[in-house]
N, C-alpha and C positions, 0 to 999 in steps of 0.2 A: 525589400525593394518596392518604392512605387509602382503603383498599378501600372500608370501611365504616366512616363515622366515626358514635361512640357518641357523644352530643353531653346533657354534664349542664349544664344552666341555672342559675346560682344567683344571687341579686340582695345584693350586698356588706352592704348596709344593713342585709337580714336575716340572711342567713347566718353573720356573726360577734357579731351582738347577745347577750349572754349576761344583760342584765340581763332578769327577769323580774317589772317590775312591773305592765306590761301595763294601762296608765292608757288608758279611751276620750279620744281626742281629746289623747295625752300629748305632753307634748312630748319634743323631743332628749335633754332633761336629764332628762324624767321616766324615760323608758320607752327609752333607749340606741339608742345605732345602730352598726351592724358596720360597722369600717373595711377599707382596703386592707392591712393589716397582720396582720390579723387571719386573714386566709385563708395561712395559715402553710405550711410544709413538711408537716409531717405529716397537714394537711388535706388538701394535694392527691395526697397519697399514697394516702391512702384514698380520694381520686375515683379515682387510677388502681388502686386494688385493685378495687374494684367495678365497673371497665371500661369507664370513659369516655377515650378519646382526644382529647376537645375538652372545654373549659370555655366555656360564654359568660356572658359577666359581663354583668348587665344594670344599666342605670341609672347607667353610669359617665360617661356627658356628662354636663358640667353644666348644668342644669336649673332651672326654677322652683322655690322653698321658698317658704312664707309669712315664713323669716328673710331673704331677702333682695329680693323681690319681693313688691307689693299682695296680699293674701289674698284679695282678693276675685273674681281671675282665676288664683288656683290651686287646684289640686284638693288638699285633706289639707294638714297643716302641712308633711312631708316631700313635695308636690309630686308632681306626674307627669313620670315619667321620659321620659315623649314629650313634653314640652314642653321642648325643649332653647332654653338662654338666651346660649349659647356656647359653640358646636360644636370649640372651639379650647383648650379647659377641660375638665377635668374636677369632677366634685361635690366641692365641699369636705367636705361631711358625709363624707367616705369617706376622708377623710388625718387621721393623727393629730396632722401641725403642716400647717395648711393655706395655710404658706407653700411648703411644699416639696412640694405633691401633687401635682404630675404626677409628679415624681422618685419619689414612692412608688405610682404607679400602673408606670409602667419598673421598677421593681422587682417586682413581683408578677408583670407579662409576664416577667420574666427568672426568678421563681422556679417558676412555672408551665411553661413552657418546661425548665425544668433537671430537673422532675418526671417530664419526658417528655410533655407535654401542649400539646393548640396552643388559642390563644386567638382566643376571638368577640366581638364588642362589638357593640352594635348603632348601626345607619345609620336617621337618620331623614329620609328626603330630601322628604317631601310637607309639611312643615310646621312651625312654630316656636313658642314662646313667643309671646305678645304683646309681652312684655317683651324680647324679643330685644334682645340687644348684648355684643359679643363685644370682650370689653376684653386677651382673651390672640393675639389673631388676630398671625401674625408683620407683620415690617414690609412695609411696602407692600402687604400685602393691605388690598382695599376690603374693608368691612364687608356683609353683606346689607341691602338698604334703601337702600344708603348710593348715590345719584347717582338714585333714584327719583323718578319725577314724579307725585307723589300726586293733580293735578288729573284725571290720565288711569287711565279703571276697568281699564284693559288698553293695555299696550306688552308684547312683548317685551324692552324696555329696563328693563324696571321686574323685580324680586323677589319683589315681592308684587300682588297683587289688590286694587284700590278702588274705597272705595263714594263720588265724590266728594260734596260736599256734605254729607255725612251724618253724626252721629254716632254713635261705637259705643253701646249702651246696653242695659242687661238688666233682666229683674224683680226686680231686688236692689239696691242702696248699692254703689256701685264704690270706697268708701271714696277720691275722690279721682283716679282712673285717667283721664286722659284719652287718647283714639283721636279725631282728626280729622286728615280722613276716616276713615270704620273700612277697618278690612282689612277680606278676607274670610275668613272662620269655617275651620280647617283640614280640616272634612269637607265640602267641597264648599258651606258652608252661605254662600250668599250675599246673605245678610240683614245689616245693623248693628245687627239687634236679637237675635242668638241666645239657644234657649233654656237652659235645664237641663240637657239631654240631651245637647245639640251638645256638641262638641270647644272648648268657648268661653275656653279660656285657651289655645289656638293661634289662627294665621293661616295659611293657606295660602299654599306657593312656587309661583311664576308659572315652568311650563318654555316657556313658550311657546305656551300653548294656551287659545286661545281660546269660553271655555263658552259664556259670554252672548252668543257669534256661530256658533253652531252649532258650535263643537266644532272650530272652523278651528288648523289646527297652524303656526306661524310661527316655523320652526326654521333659516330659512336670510337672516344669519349667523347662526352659534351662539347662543343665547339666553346673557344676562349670565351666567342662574343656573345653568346646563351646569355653565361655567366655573367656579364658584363653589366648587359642591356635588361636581365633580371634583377640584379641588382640596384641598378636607376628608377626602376620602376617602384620595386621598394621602398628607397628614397623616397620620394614621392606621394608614395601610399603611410608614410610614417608622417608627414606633413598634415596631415589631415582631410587630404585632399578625398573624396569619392568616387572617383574612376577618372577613365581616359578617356581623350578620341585618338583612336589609333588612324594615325598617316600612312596613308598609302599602304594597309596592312596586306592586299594580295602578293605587294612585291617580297614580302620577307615569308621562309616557309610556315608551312600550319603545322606543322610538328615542334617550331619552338615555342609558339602562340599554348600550345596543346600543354608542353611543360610549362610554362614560363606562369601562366594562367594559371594554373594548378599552384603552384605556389604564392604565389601572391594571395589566392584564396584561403590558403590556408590560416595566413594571419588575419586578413583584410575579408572576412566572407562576402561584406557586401559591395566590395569594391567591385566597377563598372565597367565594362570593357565595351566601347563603342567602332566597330570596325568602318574604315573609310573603304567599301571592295566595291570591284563594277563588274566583275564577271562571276551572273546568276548558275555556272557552273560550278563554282567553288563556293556557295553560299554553305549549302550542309559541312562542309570539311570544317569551315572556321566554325560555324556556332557550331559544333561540332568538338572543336577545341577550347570553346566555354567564349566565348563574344556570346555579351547579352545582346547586342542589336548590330545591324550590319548597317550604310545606306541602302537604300532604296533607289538609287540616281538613275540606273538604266530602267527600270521598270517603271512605279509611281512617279518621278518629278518629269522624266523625259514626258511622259502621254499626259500629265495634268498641262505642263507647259503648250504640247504642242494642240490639246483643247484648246486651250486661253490664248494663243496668238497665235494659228496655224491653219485652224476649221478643223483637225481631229474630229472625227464625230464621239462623241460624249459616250455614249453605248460601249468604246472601248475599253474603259477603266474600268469596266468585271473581268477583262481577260489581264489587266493586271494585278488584281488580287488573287484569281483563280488559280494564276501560275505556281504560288508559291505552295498552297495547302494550308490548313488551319494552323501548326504547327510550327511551321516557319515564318504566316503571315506576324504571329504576335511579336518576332523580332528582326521586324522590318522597322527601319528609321526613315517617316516621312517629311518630307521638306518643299518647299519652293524657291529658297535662298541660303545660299552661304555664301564662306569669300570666294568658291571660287565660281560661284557662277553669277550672271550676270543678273542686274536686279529686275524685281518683274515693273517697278517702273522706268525704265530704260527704253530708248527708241529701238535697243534690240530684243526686248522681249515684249511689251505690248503697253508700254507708255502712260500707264496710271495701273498705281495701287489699287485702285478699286476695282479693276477688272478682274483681279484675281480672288474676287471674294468669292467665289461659287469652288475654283480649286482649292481655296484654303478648307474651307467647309468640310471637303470632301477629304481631304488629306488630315484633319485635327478632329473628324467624327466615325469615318467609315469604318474602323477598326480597333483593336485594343493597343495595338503598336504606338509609338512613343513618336511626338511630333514636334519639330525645332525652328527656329524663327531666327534671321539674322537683325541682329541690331542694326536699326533705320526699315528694316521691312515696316513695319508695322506705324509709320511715320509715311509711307509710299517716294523712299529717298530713291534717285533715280541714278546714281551711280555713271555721272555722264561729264566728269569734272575730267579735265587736262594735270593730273596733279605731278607729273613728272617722269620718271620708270615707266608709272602705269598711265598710260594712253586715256583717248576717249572709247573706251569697252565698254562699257553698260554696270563694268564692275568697280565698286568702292576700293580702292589700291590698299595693300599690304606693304608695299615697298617703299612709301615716302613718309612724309610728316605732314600731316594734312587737317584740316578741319571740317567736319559730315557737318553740313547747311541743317540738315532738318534734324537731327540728334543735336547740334547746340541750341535752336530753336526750343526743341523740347526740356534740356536740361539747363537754360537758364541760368548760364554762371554758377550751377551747382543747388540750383533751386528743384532741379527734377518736378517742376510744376506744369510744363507745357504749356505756359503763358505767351510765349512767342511764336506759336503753331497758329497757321491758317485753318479754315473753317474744314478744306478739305482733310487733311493731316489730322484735325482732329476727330473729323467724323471716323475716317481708319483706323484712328488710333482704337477709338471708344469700338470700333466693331471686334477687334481682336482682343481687347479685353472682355469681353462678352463671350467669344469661341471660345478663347484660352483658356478663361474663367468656368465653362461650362464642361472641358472636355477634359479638365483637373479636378472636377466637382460631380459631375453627375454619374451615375452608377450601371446606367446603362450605359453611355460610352466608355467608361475605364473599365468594365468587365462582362456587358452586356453581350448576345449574341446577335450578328448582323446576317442582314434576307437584304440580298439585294432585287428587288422589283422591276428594275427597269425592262430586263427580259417581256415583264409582262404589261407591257403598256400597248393603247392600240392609237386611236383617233384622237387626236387631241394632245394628242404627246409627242416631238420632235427627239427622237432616239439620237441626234446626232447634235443636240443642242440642248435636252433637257436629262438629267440622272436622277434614281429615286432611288433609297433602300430605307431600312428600320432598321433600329437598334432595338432590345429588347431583354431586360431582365425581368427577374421577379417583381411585381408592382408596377412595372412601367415600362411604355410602348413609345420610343419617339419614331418619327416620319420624318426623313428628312429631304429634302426635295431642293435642287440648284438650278441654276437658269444659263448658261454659257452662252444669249443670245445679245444681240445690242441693243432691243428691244423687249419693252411689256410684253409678257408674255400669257394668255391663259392654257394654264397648262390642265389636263387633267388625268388624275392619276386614280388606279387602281390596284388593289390590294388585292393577290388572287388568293384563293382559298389555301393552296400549298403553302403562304406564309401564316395562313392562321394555325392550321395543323401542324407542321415546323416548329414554331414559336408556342405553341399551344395558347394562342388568343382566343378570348370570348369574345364575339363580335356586338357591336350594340349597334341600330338604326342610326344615333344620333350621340354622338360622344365630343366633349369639350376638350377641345386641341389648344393649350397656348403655346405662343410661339416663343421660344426661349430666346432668342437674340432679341427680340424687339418688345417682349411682354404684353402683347394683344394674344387676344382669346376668339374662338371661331367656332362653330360648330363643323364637323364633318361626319361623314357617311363611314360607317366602320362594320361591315358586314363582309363577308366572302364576295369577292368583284362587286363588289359596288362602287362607283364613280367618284370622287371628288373634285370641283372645279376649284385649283387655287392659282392667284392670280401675282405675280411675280415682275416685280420692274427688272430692267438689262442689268445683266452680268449680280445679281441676287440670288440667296438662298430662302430655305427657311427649317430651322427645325422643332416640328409640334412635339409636343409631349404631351401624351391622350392617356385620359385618367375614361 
């Protein structure tokens, strides 16, 4: 397993689109869609320049479209990528002869792979399509659904959850869709009438657990869907793929994660298991049941974000690493963007990419844990386009056909050169291949121990605006020091004697610190409390590494 896997997100559909007609509501033909082909050799070359060791390709199950399934239970005409329609398929929007598209999805893991890169797909084990039905499944596998006893609201023998008697039915024309019995709603929602909000072009998978009888677990024998949804993952893991990101994995129990994991390992030892979980009370249960990494959303991205556009004072991100313990800290998955959150340069999270260079810093150096970037972050794409489904949110839509302004910019008709990026886009680009590059390569951050300092700062140092810590292995001592103010800052910091003794540093008067993102050299003071003045333009970092 990588020390520290650098993990870039990028969703096919978008990231090869080069047409830029950008129609609300367009469709495939209007407004283009990125296939598996598209994501080329010298694409993924430029992920591994800019310092990603993982790729995860999002949206590659096949899934609900309004081209092939009722519109009126899908989300966007391109569908929601978590309403998977057959877990045994891949999206045809994504192959250029969509007779032969698994063959060219095996081809992009082999060409990815040959890049030097390991590949992510995601698992979505709590729920389905409505439309579920899996026409690529091999032979002799049952189908989900398929041997269900729909009169009964709950078996363990059953797939899914029902509402007997009842029909499904919404505030809208189902153009035709009939559900009898309805399932139930894939967010827990157990009604046959969901509304708007809900999850209402899924159903929920039945692992055995009984809601509408107090929450009663009925795992022994094996529940169908164990079996089922172990199975798929197999699948999957025989492809050549290297792990998962598991969707929404608190909603499904940690007892089949517990088995399900175990066996997959047993073929696949280094196969990856990336948990999607938000409540820091069930963190030990799942890695527990073998998830190498969980998010970090409520802890690390909530308090970096609400630093970066909120006034957070800065000083609070030790009590978000502190929470965890050394132990759980190393499989913590840090972040600042995915699809589903809003991007940080959007008017609702604080409006240029560059602002967020002191939380990147902080989140891709502070620790050994693994740290993920979405496709267009690192461009400062602002996610504030009318593309259809999805609204002006601050978030890049999964739900329509669309084209990313600053991702076609940079990939150039397939050129992946970034000749058509602005000066600012390129200055971010160029800063994140320098972190990413640094915190996939250097030795103290992928396995070093970290002192965080900032406890120990006095005059001169804004504890609510400025953060310091060390990383520190055998041979080498980096400093790393960020700035979260809108202004030049002079900051100064001090190294107290508990991090020399801790670290067991030898201290010198005057030691030669280069600054690894920018390659200038500085002299500072490196003795037990002794001062250094370093001096920091708005919203900057810096990390020295002291020989």
């Amino acid at each position: 397993m990588i020390n520290k896997p650098i993990i870039y997100q990028l969703f096919p559909r978008l990231f090869g689109n080069y047409n830029d007609t950008r129609k609300r509501y367009g469709t495939k033909e209007e407004n283009g869609c990125g296939r598996f082909v598209d994501i080329n050799e010298r694409a993924l070359q430029a992920l591994v320049e800019l310092g990603a060791t993982h790729v995860w390709y999002t949206g590659v199950i096949r899934h609900a479209t309004a081209e092939y399934n009722n519109p009126a239970i899908t989300k966007g005409l391109a569908g929601s990528p978590y309403a998977i329609t057959d877990y045994y398929d891949v999206d045809p929007d994504l192959a250029k002869n969509k007779a032969k598209r698994m063959q060219e999805f095996e081809e992009l893991v082999k060409r990815t792979h040959e890049a030097g890169l390991d590949v992510l797909i995601d698992f979505v084990p709590n729920h389905v399509s409505r439309e579920y039905h899996s026409v690529c499944k091999p032979a002799g596998v049952e189908d989900l659904g398929e041997g269900d006893h729909p009169e009964w609201a709950f078996s363990p023998l059953n797939n899914f959850y029902y509402m007997p008697g009842e029909r499904f039915t919404m505030d809208k024309d189902l153009q035709g869709y009939e559900e009898f019995p309805a399932k139930v709603t894939g967010n827990d929602c157990f009604t046959s009438h969901p509304g708007e909000n809900d999850w209402y072009e899924t159903v929920k998978l039945n692992y055995g657990v009984f809601y509408q009888g107090g929450g009663e677990k009925q795992f022994f024998p094996i529940p169908n869907t164990w079996i089922k949804m172990r199975d798929i993952l197999l699948f999957w893991a025989d492809k050549g793929i290297d792990g998962v990101r598991v969707d929404m994995a608190e909603m499904v129990p940690v007892e089949f994660f517990q088995w399900a994991i175990a066996d997959v390992k047993k073929k696949h030892k280094k196969f990856l298991f990336i948990g999607e979980c938000y409540d820091p009370n069930r963190y030990d249960a799942y890695l527990a049941a073998g998830f190498d990494y969980l998010y970090d959303k409520v802890g690390m991205y909530d308090y970096l974000r609400g630093v970066t556009s909120k006034g957070w004072p800065a000083e609070g991100i030790t009590h978000q690493w502190m929470q965890h313990g050394d132990e759980r800290l190393k499989h913590m998955l840090y972040f600042l963007e995915n699809h589903d959150e809003q991007r940080i340069a959007s008017g609702f999270f604080c409006g240029s990419g560059l602002c967020a260079e002191p939380a990147m810093i902080v989140a891709a150096t502070l620790n050994q844990c693994p740290v993920m970037i979405y496709s267009g972050q690192e461009l400062g794409e602002r996610g504030m386009d009318m593309e259809g489904f999805s609204g002006i949110d601050g978030r890049t839509t999964i739900f329509d056909y669309w084209g990313v302004k600053s991702l076609q910019a940079w990939a150039n008709k397939g050129k992946f050169d970034g000749a058509k990026l602005n000066d600012a886009q390129r200055e971010l680009r160029n800063f994140y291949q320098r972190l990413l590059t640094l915190a996939r390569e250097d030795k103290a951050i992928q396995k070093g121990q970290m002192y965080d300092i900032t406890y120990a700062q006095g005059e001169g140092f804004n504890k609510r605006q400025h953060y310091a810590f060390l990383r520190h292995t055998k041979g080498e001592t980096l400093l790393v020091v960020v700035n979260f103010h809108d202004r030049e800052q002079k900051i100064n910091i001090r190294i107290p004697n508990d991090a020399f003794v801790y670290l067991g540093l030898e201290g010198k008067a005057k030691a030669t610190a280069t600054d690894l993102l920018r390659g200038e050299k500085r002299e500072i003071a490196f003795t037990p409390d002794s001062t250094t003045e370093i001096v920091l333009e708005a919203w900057k970092g810096v990390i020295l590494k002291i020989r």
